[in-house]
C-alpha positions as CSV (number, residue, x, y, z in Angstrom):
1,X,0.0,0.0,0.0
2,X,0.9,3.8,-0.2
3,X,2.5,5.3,2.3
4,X,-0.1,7.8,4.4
5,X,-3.9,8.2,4.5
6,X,-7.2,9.3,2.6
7,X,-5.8,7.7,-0.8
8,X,-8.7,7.6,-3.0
9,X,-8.4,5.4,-6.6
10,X,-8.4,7.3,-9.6
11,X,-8.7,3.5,-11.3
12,X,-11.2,1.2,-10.4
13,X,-8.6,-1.8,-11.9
14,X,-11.8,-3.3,-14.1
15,X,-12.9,0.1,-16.5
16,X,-11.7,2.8,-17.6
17,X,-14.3,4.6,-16.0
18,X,-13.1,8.4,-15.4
19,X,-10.6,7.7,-18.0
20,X,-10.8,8.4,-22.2
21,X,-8.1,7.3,-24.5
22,X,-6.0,10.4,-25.4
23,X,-6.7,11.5,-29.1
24,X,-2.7,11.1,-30.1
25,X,-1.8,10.3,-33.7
26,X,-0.4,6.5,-34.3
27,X,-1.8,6.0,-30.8
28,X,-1.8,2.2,-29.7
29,X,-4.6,0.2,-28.1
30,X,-5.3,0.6,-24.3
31,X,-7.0,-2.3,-22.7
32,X,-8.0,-3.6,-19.4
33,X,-6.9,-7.1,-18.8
34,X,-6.5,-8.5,-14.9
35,X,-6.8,-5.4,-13.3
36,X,-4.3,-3.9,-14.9
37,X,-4.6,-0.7,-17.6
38,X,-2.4,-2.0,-20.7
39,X,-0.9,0.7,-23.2
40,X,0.2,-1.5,-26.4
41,X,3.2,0.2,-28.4
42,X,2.0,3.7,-30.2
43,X,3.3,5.5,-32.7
44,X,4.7,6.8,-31.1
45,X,2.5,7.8,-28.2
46,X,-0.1,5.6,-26.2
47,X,-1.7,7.6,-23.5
48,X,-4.8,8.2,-21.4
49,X,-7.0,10.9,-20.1
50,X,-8.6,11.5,-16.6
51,X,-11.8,12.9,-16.9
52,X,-12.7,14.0,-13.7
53,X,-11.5,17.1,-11.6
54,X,-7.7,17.3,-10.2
55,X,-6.4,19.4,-7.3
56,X,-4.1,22.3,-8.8
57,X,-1.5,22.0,-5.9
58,X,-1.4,20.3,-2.4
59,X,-1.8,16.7,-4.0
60,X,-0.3,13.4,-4.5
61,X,-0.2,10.6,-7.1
62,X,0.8,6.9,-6.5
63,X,0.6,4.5,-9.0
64,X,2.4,1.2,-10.1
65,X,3.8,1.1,-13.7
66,X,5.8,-1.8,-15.9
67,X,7.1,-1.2,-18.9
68,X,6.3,-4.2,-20.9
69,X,8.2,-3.9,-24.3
70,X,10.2,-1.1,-25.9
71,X,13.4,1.3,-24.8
72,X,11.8,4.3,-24.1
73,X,9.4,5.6,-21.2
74,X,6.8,3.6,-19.7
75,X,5.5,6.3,-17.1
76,X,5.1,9.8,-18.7
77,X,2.7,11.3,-16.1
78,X,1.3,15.0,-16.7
79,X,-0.3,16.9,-14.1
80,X,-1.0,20.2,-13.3
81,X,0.6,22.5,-10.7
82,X,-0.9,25.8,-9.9
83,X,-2.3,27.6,-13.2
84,X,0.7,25.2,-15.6
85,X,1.3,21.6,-16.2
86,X,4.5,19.4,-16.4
87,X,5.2,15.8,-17.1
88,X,7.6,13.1,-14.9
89,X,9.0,11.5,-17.0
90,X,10.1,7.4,-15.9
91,X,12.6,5.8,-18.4
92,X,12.4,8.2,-21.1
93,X,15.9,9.0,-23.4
94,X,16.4,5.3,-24.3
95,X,15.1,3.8,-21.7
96,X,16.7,5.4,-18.2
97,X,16.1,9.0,-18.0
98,X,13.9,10.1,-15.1
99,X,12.7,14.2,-14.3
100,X,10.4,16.8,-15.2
101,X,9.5,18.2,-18.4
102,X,9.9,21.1,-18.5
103,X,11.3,23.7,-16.1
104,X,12.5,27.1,-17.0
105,X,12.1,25.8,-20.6
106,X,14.9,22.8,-20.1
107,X,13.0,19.2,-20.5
108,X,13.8,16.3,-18.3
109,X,17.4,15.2,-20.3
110,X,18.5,19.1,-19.2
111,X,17.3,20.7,-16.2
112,X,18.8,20.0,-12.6
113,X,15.7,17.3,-12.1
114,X,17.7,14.7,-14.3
115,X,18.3,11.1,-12.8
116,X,19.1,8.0,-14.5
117,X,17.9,4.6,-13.5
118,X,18.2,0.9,-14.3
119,X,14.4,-0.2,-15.4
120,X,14.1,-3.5,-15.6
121,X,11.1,-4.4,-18.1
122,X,8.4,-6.6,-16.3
123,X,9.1,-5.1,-13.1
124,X,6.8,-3.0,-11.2
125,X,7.6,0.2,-10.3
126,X,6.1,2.4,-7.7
127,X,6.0,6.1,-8.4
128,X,4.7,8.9,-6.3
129,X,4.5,12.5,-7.1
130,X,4.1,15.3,-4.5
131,X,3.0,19.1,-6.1
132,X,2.7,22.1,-4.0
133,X,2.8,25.7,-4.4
134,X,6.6,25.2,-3.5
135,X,8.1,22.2,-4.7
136,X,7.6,19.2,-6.8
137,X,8.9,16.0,-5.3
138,X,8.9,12.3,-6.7
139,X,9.5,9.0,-5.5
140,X,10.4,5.6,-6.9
141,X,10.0,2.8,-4.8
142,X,11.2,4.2,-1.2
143,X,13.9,7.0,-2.9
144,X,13.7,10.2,-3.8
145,X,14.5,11.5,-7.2
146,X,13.4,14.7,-7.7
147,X,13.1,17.8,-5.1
148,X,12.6,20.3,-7.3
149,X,11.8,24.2,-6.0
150,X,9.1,25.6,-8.3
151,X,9.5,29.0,-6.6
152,X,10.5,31.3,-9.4
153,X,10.2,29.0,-11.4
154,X,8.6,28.6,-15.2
155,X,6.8,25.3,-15.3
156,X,5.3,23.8,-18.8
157,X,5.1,20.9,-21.2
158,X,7.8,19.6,-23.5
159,X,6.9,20.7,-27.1
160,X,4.5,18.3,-29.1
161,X,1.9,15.8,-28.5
162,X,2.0,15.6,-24.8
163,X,0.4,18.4,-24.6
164,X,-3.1,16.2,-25.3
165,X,-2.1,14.3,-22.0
166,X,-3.2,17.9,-20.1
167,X,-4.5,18.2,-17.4
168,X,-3.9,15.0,-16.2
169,X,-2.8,12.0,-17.9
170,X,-0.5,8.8,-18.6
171,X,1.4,8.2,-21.5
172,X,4.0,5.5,-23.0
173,X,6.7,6.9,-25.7
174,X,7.2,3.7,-28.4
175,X,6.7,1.0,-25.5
176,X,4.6,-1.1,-24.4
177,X,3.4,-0.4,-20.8
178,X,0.7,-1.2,-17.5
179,X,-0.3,0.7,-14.6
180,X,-2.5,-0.5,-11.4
181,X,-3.2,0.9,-8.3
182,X,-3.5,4.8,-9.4
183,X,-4.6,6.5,-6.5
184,X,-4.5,10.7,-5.3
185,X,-4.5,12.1,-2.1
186,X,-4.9,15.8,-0.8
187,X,-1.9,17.3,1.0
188,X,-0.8,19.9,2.7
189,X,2.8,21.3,1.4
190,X,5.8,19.5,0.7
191,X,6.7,16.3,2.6
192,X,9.8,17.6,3.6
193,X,10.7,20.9,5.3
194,X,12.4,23.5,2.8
195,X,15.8,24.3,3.2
């Protein structure tokens, strides 16, 4: 389970009620098979749509994600923060790049955000994401890979397509990808003190 209280599914693991498939060229099939919402390879994007309302700041994400088949990302997650949106990207640049797109105009391969991970494919993944008027924090598994200050700061989407994934969405870049357990929470602040 998900670290903390008052989690509430944003998935109901057998539908994709609240959800619509996002209207990307090339895009590949989504399905719902064992509880699971499957993104088959686009072209290049697969993605989805929530349809309901979102908290602007002071909320959380957790979700489980796999990448199934492909090099690229299996987790690109948009959201919004305040009155803009930006994406987290998981295994993106070949297949290991983590951060946010974009800050300050810089996407996730050049802004201080940048990590790069081993992703095994067929492993689950747990990702949480943290927005407040502050700060934008994300975890994968139990570490921390981006505490970013958003003071200041210009936050927007990477150029292109993603921009359909707004206000909130999931997308896969030429992989093959599943996600379970998506869940949101209200907050208050950062989880960590700012220093």
């Amino acid at each position: 389970p998900a670290p903390g209280k008052g989690w509430r599914p944003l998935f109901d693991g057998s539908s994709l009620k609240g959800w619509r498939v996002t209207n990307f060229g090339g895009v590949g099939r989504v399905e719902i098979q064992q509880g699971l919402m499957v993104f088959w390879m686009g072209g290049p994007f697969t993605g989805v749509n929530y349809t309901n309302a979102v908290p602007k700041l002071n909320y959380e994400v957790t979700l489980e994600a796999t990448r199934v088949a492909g090099e690229d990302f299996f987790c690109g997650l948009t959201f919004p923060a305040g009155d803009s949106f930006a994406s987290l990207i998981v295994g993106g640049w070949g297949g290991s790049l983590v951060g946010i797109s974009s800050i300050d105009g810089a996407d996730a391969s050049e802004n201080a955000t940048t990590r790069t991970m081993t992703f095994e494919t067929g492993r689950w993944y747990r990702i949480r994401l943290r927005v407040s008027a502050q700060r934008i924090e994300t975890w994968i598994g139990e570490k921390k890979v981006v505490n970013a200050v958003t003071t200041g700061r210009k936050l927007s989407l990477r150029a292109g397509d993603i921009a359909f994934s707004k206000p909130f969405g999931l997308a896969s870049w030429l992989t093959s990808a599943a996600f379970r357990d998506i869940e949101i929470r209200d907050v208050e602040g950062p989880a960590d003190p700012l220093n």
